[in-house]
C-alpha positions in Angstrom: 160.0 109.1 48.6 160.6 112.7 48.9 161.8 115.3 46.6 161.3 119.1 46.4 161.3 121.7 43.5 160.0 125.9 42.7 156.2 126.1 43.7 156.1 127.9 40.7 157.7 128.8 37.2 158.4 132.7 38.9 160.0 131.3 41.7 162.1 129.0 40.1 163.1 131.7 37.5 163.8 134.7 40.6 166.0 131.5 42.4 168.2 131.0 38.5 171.0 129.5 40.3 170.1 128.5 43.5 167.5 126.5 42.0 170.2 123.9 40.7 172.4 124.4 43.9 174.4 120.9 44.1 173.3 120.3 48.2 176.1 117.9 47.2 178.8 120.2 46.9 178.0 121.6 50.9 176.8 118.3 52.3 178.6 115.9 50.2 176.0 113.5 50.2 172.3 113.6 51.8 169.9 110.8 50.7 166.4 111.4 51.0 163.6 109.1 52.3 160.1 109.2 52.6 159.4 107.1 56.4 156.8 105.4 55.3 154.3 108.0 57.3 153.7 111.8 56.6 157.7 112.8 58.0 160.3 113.2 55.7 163.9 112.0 56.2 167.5 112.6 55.2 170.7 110.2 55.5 174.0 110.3 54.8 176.3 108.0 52.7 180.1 108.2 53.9 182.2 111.5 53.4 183.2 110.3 50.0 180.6 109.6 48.2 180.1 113.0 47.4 177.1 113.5 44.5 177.4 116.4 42.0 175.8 116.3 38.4 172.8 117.2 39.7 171.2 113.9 40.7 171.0 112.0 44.6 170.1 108.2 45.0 167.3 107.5 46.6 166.6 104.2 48.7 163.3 103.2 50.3 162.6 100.7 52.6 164.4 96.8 51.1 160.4 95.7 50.1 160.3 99.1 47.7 161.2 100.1 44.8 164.3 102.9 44.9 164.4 105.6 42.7 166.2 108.5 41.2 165.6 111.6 41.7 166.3 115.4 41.0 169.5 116.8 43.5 167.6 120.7 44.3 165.1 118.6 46.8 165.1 121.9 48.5 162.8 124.8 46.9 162.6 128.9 47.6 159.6 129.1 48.7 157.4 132.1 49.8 157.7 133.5 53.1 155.9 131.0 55.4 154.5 132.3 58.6 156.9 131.7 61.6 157.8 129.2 62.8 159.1 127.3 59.4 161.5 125.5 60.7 164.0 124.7 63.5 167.3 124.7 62.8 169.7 121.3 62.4 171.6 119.7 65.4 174.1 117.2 66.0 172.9 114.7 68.7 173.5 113.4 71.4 174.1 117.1 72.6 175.7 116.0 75.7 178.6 113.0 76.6 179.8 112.5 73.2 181.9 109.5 72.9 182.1 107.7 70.0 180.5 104.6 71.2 177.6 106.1 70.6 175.3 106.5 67.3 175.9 109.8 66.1 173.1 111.7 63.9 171.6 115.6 63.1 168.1 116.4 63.1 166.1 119.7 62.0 162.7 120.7 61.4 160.9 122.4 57.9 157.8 122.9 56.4 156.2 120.6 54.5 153.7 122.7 51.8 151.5 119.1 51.7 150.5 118.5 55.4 151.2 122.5 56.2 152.9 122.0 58.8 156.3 121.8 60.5 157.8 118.0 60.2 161.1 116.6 61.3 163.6 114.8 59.1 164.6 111.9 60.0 167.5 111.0 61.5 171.0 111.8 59.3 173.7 109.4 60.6 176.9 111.1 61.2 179.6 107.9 60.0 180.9 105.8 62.2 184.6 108.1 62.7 187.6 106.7 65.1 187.6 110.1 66.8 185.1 112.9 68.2 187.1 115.3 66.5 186.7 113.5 62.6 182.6 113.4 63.9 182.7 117.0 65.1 184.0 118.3 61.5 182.1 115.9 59.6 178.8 116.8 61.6 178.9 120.5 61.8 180.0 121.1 58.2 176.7 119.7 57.2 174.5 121.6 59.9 176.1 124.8 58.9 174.6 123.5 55.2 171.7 122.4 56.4 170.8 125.7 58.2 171.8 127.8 55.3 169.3 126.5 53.3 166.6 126.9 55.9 167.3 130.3 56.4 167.4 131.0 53.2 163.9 129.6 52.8 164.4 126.3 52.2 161.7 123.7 52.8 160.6 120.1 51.8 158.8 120.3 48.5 155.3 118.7 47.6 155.3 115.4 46.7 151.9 116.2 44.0 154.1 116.8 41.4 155.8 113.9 41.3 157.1 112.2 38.0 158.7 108.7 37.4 162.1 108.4 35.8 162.3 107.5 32.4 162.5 104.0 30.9 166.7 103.5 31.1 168.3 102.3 28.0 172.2 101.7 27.4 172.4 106.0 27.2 171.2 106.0 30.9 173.2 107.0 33.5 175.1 104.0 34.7 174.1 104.9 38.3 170.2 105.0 37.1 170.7 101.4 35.1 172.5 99.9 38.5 169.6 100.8 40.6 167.4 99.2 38.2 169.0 96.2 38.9 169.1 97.0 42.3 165.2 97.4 41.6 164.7 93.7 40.2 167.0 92.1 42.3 164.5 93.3 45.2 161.2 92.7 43.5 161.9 89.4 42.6 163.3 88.5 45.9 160.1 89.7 47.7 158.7 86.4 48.1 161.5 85.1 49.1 161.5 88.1 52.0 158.1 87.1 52.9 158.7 83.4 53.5 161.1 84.2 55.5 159.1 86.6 57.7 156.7 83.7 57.8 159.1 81.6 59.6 160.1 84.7 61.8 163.3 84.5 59.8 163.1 88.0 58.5 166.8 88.9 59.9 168.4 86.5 57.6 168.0 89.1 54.4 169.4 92.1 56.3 172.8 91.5 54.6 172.7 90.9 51.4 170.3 94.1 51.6 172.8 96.2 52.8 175.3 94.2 50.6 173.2 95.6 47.4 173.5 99.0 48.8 177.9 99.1 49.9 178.1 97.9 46.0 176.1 101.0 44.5 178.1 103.2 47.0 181.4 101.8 46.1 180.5 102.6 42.1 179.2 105.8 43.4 181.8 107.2 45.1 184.5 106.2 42.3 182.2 108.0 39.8 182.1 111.4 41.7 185.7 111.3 42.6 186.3 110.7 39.0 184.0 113.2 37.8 182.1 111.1 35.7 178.8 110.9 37.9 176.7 111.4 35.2 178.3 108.7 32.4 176.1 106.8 30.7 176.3 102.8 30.5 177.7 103.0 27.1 180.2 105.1 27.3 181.2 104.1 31.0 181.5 100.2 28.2 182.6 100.5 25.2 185.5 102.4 23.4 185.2 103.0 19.7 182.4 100.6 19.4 183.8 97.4 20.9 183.1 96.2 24.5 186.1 97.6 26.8 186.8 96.7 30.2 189.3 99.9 31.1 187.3 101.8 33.3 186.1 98.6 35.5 189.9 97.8 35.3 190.5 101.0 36.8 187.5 101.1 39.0 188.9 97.9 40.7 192.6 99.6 41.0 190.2 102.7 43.1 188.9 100.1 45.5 192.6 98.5 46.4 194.6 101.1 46.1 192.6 104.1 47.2 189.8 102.0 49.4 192.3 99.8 50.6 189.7 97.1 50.0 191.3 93.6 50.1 191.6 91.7 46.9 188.9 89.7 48.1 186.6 91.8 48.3 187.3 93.8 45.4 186.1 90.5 43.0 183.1 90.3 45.0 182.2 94.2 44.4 183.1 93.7 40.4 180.7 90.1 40.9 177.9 92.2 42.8 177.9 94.7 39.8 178.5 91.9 36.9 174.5 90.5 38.5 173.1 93.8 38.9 174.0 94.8 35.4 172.5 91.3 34.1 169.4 92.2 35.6 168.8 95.6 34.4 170.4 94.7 30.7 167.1 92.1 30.9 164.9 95.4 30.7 167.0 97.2 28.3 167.6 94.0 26.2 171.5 94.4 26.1 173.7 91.0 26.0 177.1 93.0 26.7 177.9 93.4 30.4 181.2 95.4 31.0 181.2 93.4 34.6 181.9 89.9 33.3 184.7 88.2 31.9 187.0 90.4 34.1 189.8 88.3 35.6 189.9 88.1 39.4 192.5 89.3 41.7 194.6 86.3 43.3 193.8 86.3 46.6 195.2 84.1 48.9 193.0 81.2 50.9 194.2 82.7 54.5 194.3 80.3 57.5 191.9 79.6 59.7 192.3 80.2 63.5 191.0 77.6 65.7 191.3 77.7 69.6 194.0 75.3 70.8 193.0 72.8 74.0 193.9 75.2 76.8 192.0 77.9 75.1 189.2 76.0 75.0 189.2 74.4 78.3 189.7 78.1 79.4 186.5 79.4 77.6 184.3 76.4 78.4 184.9 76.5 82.3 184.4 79.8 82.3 180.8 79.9 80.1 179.7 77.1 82.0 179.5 78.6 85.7 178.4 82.3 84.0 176.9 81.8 80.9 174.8 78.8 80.5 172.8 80.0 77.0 176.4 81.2 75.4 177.6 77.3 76.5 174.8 75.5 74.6 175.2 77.7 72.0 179.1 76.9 71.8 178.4 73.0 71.8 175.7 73.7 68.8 178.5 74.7 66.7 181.2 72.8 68.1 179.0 69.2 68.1 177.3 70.1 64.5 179.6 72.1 63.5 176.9 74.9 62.6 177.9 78.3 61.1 176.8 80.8 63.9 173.3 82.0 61.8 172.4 78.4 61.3 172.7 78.0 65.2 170.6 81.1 65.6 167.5 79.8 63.7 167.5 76.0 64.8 164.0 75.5 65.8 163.0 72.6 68.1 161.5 70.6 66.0 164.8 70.5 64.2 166.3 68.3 66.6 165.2 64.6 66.1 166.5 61.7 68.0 169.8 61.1 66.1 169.7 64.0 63.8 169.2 68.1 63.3 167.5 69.2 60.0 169.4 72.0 59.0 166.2 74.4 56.8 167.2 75.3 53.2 165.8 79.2 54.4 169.0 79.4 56.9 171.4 76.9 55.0 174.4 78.9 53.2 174.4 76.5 50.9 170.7 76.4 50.3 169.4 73.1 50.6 167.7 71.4 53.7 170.4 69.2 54.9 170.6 66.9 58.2 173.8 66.4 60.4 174.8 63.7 62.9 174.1 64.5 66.7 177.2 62.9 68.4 176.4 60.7 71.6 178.2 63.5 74.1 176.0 66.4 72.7 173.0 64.2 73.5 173.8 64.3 77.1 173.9 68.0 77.1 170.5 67.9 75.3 169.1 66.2 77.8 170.5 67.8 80.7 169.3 71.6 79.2 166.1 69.7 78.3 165.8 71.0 74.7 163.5 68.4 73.3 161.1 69.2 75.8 159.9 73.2 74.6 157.5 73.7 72.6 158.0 72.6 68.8 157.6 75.7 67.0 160.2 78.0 69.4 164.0 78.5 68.3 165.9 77.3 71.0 168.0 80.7 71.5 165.3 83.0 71.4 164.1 86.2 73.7 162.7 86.6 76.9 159.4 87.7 75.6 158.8 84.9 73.5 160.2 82.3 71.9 159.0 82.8 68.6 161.6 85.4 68.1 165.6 84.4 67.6 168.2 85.9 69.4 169.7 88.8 67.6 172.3 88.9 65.2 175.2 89.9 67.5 174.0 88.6 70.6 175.9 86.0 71.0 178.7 87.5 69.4 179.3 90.2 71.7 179.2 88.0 74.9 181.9 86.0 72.5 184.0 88.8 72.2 184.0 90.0 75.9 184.7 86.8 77.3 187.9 86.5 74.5 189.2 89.5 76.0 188.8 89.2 79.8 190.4 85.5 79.1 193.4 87.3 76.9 192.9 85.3 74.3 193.7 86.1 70.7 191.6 88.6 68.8 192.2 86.2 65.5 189.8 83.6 66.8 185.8 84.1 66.3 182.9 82.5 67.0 183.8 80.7 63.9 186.8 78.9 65.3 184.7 76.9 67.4 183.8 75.3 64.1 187.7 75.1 62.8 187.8 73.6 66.8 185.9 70.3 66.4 187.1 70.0 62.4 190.8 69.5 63.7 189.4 67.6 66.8 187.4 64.9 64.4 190.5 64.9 62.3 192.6 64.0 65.0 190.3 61.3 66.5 190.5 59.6 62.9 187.3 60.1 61.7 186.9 59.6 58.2 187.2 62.5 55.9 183.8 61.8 54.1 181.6 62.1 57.7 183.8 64.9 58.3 182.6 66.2 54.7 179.4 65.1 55.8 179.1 67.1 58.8 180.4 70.2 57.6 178.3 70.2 54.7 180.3 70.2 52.0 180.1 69.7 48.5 182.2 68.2 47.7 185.8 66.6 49.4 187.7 68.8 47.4 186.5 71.8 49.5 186.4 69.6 52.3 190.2 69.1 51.3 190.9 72.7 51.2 189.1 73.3 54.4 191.7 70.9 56.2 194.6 72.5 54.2 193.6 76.0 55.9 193.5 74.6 59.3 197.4 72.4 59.0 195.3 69.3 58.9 197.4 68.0 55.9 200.6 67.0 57.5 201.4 63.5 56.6 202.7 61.4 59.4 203.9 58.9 57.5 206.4 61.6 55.8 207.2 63.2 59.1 208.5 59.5 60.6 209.5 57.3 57.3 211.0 60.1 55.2 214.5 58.8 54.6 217.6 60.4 55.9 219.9 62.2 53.8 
């Protein structure tokens, strides 16, 4: 972690204003890293979250801690022999399209190793157009190199002091990265089983998931102007637990976000178990999160491929793809979710049955589901059973200790969808919904349906087949009596 401030008291006083210059206010909002190594870093959030008050988040890597830290990470420092720095730029500097990653680099001196060091790189978001990058990009290069020239640099890191404990007259920004804190430490183990089974991919969402929630808070904060409320007054009203400003929070991410109902509850339900973690350490039972009723939001139907679709895909994946086709029949025969197919090892697959690892089960618990007599045959002819025990069975070309990527299979999906003009509405996932409405059609019973889906219990099983228009009674359709 990196963050700069006046090498001295005489600096800091001959600088008076420009020592508490909101970087915010010119680049909206710069995070700073440390890389691990002697370079420093910046990235950026989104356009919106701009950061004023005085204060920027700071993230490490998921397996540390993050922190808070003071905004004016950029000191006047004496003159510095030349060169002190090299001035930001937006790359790629040349065919700018926005497939492409966008980012801006610069150089400046770091007072610790003496020497010039490059930040890292500060990703320009993700815009529909070059124009909307352009804007976005240059207004923060044309910050960037006004505080260089003005003698900017990254400060020394031997100064260094720790926040303060938080209590309920924190900052409610500081108290939700303490949760964000614990909710890392104590998953840590967790992280390193799952590197141990060379399943270290499987946490990269939820990580980011912890940080679009803290962005989401941010960003309302700032745009309210209330960066720098505390957790009790952001909670209570006249002394009594109040839930108006999460209320109106929630009305930001619909109506301004345009977030879907859905996902709004799951920001409030993100915050409600951050909150419940920090409140631990500051020994608070009130959490202005919970008890906040959920938007309705409706179940939505699930798009499966109909026969011709299918038929269409499968003769095509068979003669040009022959991974993408075994992966296919994974989820369509066991009716995986596409992670769990990802991670199957082969010594997952017994004669009858595929154990199904709590580390890769959504639902948690090591599970086992029925191999059907036609996916046997296709076993056998791709000779699965016969690699070594320990490899996944979709894994790299330099070994097969390492799992295909998370959108490998994906992307192939995609680009097959669309040479075949076939709906954008179905997903890898409908291959699942696929062999749920082919089982229910072949009148097998609900509970091995349950059974291999995973379920719960039939209720949700129930539900499941309700989404898909697997609820039609016959009997209604051909008995019902005439009017």
């Amino acid at each position: 972690m990196l963050y700069l401030q006046p090498k001295s008291a005489r600096v800091a006083k001959d600088i008076g204003e420009m020592a508490e210059w909101s970087i915010a206010a010119v680049l909206k909002t710069v995070d700073c890293y440390r890389s691990g190594g002697s370079n420093p870093s910046l990235s950026t959030k989104p356009p919106t979250n701009t950061i004023v008050g005085g204060f920027l988040s700071i993230d490490r890597k998921i397996d540390r801690n993050p922190h808070l830290i003071p905004l004016n990470f950029l000191s006047s420092m004496p003159k510095i022999p030349i060169p002190n720095y090299k001035l930001a730029e937006i790359f790629p500097k040349t065919n700018r399209t926005i497939k492409k990653r966008w980012y801006i680099l610069f150089y400046a001196f770091n007072p610790d190793s003496e020497k010039l060091e490059v930040s890292k790189q500060i990703y320009i978001p993700d815009f529909k157009t070059v124009k909307e990058r352009m804007e976005w990009g240059t207004e923060r290069v044309k910050a960037i190199n006004s505080a260089l020239t003005q003698g900017y640099t990254f400060a020394s890191q031997k100064d260094i002091t720790k926040p303060n404990s938080i209590s309920v007259k924190s900052r409610l920004m500081e108290v939700i990265m303490e949760g964000v804190k614990v909710v890392r430490n104590d998953s840590k183990s967790e992280i390193i089983k799952l590197a141990e089974n060379g399943l270290s991919q499987k946490k990269r969402k939820t990580n980011s998931t912890y940080l679009s929630t803290y962005n989401s808070l941010e960003s309302y904060l700032v745009e309210m102007d209330m960066v720098n409320i505390s957790l009790e007054d952001f909670s209570y009203r006249d002394g009594k637990l109040s839930h108006m400003e999460v209320y109106k929070f929630r009305d930001y991410l619909v109506g301004v976000k345009n977030n879907s109902s859905r996902t709004a509850n799951n920001v409030v339900a993100h915050l409600r178990g951050l909150l419940n973690h920090a409140n631990k350490r500051i020994g608070l039972e009130d959490n202005v999160f919970a008890k906040l009723p959920k938007l309705k939001t409706g179940r939505g139907r699930n798009v499966a491929f109909t026969d011709s679709e299918r038929n269409s895909i499968i003769e095509y994946v068979k003669s040009q793809d022959k991974e993408l086709y075994l992966y296919i029949c994974f989820m369509y025969y066991t009716m995986f979710r596409k992670d769990e197919v990802r991670f199957i090892r082969i010594k997952d697959i017994q004669q009858d049955l595929i154990y199904v690892n709590e580390l890769i089960s959504k639902n948690k618990d090591g599970e086992f589901v029925t191999i059907p007599k036609h996916f046997k045959k296709i076993l056998a002819e791709y000779n699965v059973r016969d690699k070594p025990q320990n490899s996944f069975v979709f894994h790299v070309e330099r070994s097969d200790l390492i799992c295909r990527s998370i959108n490998y299979f994906y992307n192939k999906h995609v680009k097959i969808l669309k040479n075949l003009k076939i709906s954008s509405a179905c997903t890898m996932h409908s291959w699942r919904h696929k062999a749920t409405i082919d089982a229910h059609k072949a009148k097998i019973p609900i509970g091995f349906i349950q059974n291999q889906l995973r379920h719960k219990s039939l209720e949700t099983t129930m539900i499941y087949l309700k989404s898909l228009g697997l609820t039609i009674s016959k009997d209604i359709q051909e008995d019902f009596p005439e009017l």
